[in-house]
Structure formats: C-alpha cells, structure tokens
C-alpha positions in Angstrom: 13.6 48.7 -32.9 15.0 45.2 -34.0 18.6 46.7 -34.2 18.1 48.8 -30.9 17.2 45.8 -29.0 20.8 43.9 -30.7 23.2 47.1 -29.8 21.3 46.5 -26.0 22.0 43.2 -25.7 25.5 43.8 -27.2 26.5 46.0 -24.8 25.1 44.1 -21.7 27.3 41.1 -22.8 29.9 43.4 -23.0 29.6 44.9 -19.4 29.0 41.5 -17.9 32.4 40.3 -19.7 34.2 43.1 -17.7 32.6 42.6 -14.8 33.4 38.7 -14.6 37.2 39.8 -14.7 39.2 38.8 -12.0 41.8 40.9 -10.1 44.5 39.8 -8.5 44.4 40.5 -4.4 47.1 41.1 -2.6 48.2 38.5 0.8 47.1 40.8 4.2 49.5 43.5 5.4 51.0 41.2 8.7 52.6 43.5 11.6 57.0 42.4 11.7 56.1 41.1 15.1 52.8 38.8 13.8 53.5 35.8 15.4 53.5 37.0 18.8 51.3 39.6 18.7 47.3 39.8 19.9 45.3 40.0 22.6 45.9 37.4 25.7 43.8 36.4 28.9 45.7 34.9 31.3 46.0 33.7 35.2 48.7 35.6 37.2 50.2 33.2 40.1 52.2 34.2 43.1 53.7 31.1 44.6 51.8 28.7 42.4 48.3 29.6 43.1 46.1 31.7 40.9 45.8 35.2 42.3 44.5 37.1 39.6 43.8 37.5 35.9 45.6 39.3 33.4 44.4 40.7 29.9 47.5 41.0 27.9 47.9 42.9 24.3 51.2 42.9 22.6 50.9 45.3 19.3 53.8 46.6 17.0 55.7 50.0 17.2 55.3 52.9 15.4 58.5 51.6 12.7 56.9 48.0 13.0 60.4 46.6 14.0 60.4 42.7 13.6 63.1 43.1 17.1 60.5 45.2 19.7 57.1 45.8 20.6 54.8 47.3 23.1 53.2 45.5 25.8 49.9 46.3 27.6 48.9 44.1 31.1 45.5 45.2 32.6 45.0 43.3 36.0 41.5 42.1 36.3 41.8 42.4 40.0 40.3 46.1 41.0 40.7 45.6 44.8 37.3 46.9 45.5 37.7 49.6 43.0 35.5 50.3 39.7 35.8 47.1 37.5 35.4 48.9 34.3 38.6 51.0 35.4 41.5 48.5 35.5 45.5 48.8 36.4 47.0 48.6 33.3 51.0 49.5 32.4 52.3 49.9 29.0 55.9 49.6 28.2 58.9 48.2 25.6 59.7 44.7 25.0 62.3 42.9 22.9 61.5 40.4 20.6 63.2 37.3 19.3 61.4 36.5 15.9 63.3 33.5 15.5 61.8 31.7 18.6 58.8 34.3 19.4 60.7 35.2 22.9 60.3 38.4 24.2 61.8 40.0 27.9 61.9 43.3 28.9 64.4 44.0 32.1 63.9 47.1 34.6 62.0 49.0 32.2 59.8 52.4 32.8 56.2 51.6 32.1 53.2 54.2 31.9 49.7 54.0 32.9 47.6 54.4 29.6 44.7 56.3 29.2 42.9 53.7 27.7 43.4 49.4 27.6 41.8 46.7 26.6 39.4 44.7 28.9 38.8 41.4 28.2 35.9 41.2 30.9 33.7 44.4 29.5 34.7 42.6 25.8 33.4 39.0 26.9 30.5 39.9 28.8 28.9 42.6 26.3 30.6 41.1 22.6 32.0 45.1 22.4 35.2 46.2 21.2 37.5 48.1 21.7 39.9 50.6 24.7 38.2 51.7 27.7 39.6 53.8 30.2 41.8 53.3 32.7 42.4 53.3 36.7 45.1 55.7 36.1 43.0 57.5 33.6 40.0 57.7 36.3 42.5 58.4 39.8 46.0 59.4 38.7 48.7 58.0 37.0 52.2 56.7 38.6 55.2 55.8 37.2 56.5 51.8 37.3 59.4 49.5 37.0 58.6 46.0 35.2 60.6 43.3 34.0 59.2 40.8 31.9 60.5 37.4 30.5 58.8 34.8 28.4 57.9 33.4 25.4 54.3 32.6 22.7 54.1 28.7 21.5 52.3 28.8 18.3 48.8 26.2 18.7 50.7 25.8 22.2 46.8 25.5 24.0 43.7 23.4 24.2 40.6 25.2 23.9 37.1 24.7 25.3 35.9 25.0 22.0 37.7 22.4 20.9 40.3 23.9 18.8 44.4 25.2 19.2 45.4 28.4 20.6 48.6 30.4 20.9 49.7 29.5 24.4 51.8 32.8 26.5 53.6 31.8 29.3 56.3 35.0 31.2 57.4 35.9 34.7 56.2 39.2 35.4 57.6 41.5 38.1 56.0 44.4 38.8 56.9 47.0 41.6 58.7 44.5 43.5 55.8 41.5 43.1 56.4 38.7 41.0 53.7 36.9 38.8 54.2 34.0 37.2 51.5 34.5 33.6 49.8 31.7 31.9 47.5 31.9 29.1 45.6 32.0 25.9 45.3 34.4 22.7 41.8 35.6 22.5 39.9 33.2 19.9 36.5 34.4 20.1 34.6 31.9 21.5 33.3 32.8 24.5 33.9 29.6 26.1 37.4 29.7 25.8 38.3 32.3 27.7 35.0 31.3 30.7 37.2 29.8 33.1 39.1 33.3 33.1 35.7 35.0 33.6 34.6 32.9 36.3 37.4 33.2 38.5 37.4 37.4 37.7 33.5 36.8 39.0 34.2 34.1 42.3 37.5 36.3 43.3 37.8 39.3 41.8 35.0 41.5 42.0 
C-alpha cells in the first residue's frame, strides 16, 4: 500500500510539472488596415451646424490589403421612418497607411442588408448587424465621395480617457456632410452626447 501510495504521488508531481509548463503565445492577428479601422459615432454637419449622426465602421477586404478598405455610414436620422431600420451605404475606400488617410472619389456604393447601429448597441449593450432601410423598403444605387483622415488618441472622452478622433467630408447624392467623431470605446458615456442629440432631433 506504502509503495502504491509513492508511484501516486509520483505521478501527480509529475503531471503537475507538465502542467506548470509555459507555452509561448503568439501577438493577435491585426487587420493590414488596423490603425484606422473600427467602429465610429460621429456628428454630420451641413454648413457648420450639427444635422445628424453618423455611425461609421471601416473593416478590411477580403485580401486584407494594407492600401483599401470598406466603409459602412448608417445615418442615425430616419426621417420619421423605423429607427431600428437605418440608411446605410457601403462602398471602397483607399488607404494611406503611412498617415491613416483615406478618400474615396465618385464611387458606387450599395445599400447593405445589414449595418451596424450604434443607437440599438448603446441603448441595449447588444452586438452585432441589424437590418437595414434598404433591407426593409428597397435598395437604390448611390454616388459617394469621401475624404479624410483617423488621428490616433486624437479625442477627449467623457470617461476620461483618449480616443481615435475621424474627421472626412462626406458627399452623398449631391449633399455634403462635414463628419466629426470618435471610435467606439465602450463606455457608455462617451458616445451620450451622440445619443442625446439622436433622442432631442432625430427621432
């Protein structure tokens, strides 16, 4: 019983030697456009007053190409319309790595089926794509031109800490929007001011 009790205790030693080996763990996989890419809440401005509110999403292409990426901007304004259904366009841009720049000029852009919505996100901590105004009543074809730039810890938050900053001009369909905002952070208060004017304008 003696020796039984010795080749136990034996092999538990053993077993708890392997198991306190360390492995070596790879950094995160990063996207080739990483330093501008995310999700953004921003004001749109026509002649330097606050019209609306844009949630913006830049993500990486299919090839993850460090020169282009896709842009997504779902306007928070419904115009009377279902506020869990937002306009939303999706089209090309080109990047500049080098000073995270990025323009797009005359370019086709598509309704999605689905897009993120910042409002629905803040409001009920879910995650995720929900459908779409052009989803729900049709979708049409558009001509945007984009130009701007992401400063890296470029904002003041509410919560007290930096954010990406995004600032572009952004012409849709003849209208021009001037775009100024924040990378998502995930605190709540950051992105209030957004929410608030979606709630005393918007809806």
């Amino acid at each position: 019983m003696k020796k039984l009790l010795t080749i136990s205790a034996f092999v538990a030693a053993l077993v708890g030697l392997y198991s306190c080996e360390t492995y070596k763990v790879g950094e995160p996989d990063m996207s080739a456009v990483a330093a501008i890419d995310g999700k953004y809440v921003a004001f749109g401005a026509v002649g330097g007053e606050n019209v609306t509110v844009f949630g913006v999403q830049i993500t990486n292409t299919t090839d993850d190409e460090a020169d282009r990426a896709w842009m997504t901007i779902s306007d928070m304004d419904t115009h009377g319309y279902n506020w869990q259904r937002l306009f939303s366009v999706r089209f090309e841009i080109k990047v500049a790595p080098t000073n995270n720049t990025f323009s797009a000029s005359g370019v086709n852009a598509e309704e999605p089926r689905t897009a993120w919505n910042p409002y629905i996100e803040g409001l009920y901590g879910s995650y995720g794509s929900y459908y779409t105004a052009g989803y729900q009543w049709g979708a049409e074809a558009h001509t945007v031109t984009v130009n701007g730039r992401v400063i890296p810890d470029g904002a003041n938050t509410a919560s007290g800490y930096k954010a990406d900053k995004i600032e572009f001009t952004y012409t849709i369909d003849d209208v021009t929007y001037t775009v100024d905002g924040i990378k998502k952070t995930g605190w709540a208060e950051d992105t209030q001011e957004y929410m608030d004017f979606c709630d005393e304008n918007l809806w």
